[in-house]
C-alpha positions in Angstrom: 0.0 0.0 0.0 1.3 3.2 -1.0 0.9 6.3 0.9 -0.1 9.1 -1.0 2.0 12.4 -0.5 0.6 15.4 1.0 -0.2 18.4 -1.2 -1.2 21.9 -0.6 -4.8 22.7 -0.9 -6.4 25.8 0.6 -5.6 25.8 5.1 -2.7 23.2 4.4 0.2 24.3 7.3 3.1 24.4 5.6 6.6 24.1 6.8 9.2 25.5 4.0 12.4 27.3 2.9 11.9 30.2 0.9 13.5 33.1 -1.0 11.4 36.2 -2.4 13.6 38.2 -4.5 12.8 41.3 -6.5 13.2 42.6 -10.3 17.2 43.1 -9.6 17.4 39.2 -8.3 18.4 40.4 -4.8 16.7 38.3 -1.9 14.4 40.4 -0.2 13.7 37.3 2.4 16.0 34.1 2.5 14.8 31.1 4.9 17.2 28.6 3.1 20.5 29.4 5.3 18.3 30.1 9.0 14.9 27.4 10.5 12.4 26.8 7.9 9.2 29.1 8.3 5.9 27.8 9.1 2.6 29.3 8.1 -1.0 28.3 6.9 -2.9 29.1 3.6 -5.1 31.9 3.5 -3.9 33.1 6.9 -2.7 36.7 4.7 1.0 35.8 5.2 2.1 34.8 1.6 -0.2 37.4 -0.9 -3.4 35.5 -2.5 -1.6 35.4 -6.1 1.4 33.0 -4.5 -0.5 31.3 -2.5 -2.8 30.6 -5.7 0.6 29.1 -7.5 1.2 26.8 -4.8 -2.1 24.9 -4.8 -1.2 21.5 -5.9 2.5 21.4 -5.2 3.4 18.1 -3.1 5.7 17.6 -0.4 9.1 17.7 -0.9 8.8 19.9 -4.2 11.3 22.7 -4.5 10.5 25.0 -6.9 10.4 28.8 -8.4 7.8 31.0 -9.2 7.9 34.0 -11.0 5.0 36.5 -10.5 4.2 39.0 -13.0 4.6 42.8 -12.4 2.0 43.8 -9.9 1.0 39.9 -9.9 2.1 39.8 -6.1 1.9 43.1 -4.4 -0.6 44.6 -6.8 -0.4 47.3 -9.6 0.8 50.8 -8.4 -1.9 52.8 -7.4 -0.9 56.8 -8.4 -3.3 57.8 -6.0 -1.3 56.5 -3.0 1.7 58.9 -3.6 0.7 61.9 -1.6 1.5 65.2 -0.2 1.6 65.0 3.5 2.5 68.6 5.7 5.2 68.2 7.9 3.5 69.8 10.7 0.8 66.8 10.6 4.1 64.4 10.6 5.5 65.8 14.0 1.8 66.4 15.6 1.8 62.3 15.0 5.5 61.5 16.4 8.6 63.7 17.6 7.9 67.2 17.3 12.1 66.9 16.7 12.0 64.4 13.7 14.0 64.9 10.6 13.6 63.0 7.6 15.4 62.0 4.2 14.4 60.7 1.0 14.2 57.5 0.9 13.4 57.4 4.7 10.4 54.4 5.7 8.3 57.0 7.6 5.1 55.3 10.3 1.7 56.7 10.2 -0.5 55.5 12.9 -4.3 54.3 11.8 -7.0 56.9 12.3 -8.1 54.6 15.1 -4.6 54.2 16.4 -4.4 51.1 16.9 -2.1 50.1 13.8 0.2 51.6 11.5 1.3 52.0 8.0 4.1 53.2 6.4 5.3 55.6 3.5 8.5 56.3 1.7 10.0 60.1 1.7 10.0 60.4 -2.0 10.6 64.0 -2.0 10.9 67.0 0.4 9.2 70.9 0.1 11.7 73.1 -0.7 12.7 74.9 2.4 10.6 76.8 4.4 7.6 75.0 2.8 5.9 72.2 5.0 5.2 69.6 3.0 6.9 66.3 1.4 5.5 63.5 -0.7 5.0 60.6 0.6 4.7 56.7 -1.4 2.1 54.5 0.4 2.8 51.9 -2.1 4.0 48.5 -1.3 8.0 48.6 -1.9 7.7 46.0 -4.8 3.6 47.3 -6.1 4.1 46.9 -10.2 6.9 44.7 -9.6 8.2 41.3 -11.3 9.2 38.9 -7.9 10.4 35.7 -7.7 9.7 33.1 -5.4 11.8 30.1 -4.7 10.2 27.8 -2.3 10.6 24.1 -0.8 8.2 22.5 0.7 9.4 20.5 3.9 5.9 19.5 5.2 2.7 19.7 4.1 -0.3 19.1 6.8 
């Protein structure tokens, strides 16, 4: 009697390795050299497009996936790069704050009970208070690549 090998379907638990790398091929996460991670299907850890590619795989399978621009984190949404006035910035945080471009900046919720983040994309010029701020997922539009391996599937 042959045992048949466990596959992913939608709620499997899933022990694996895996890699997420970005259009330039540099990891963004890397499991393979540290513990394997451990998550379930439709939990909101892996996005619904990936998970969606794994359906089917069996234990044991190692494999790569390559996501389409926008195919895991979404399309780019314009109307999530905005202006934001400095003044609001420091009401929220350190009156004392300074920021870059390029800086990862946290907004609380309107609730305040969470948080979400922008990137500094550009600065007023001085004595103006404002600066634009990219509420975008990092990798929104983006091709990604996902290498996975599948340790155990339950």
């Amino acid at each position: 009697m042959t045992t048949a090998v466990p596959t992913v379907v939608p709620g499997s638990f899933l022990t694996l390795h895996y890699r997420l790398a970005g259009p330039d091929g540099g990891d963004i996460v890397n499991t393979f050299a540290d513990k394997p991670a451990t998550l379930s299907l439709g939990s909101g850890e892996l996005s619904p497009a990936l998970e969606a590619r794994m359906l089917g795989l069996q234990e044991g399978t190692r494999t790569v996936i390559e996501l389409d621009p926008g195919e895991a984190f979404g399309p780019r949404n314009p109307e999530l790069v905005q202006r934001v006035a400095l003044s609001l910035l420091r009401k929220l945080g350190d009156m004392n704050e300074t920021w870059d471009v390029g800086d990862v900046v946290q907004f609380p919720t309107p609730d305040g009970q969470g948080a979400f983040a922008g990137v500094l994309r550009e600065m007023g010029p001085a004595g103006e208070d404002w600066a634009v701020f990219d509420f975008n997922h990092p990798l929104a539009g983006q091709t990604v690549t996902f290498e996975v391996q599948l340790i155990g599937v339950l």
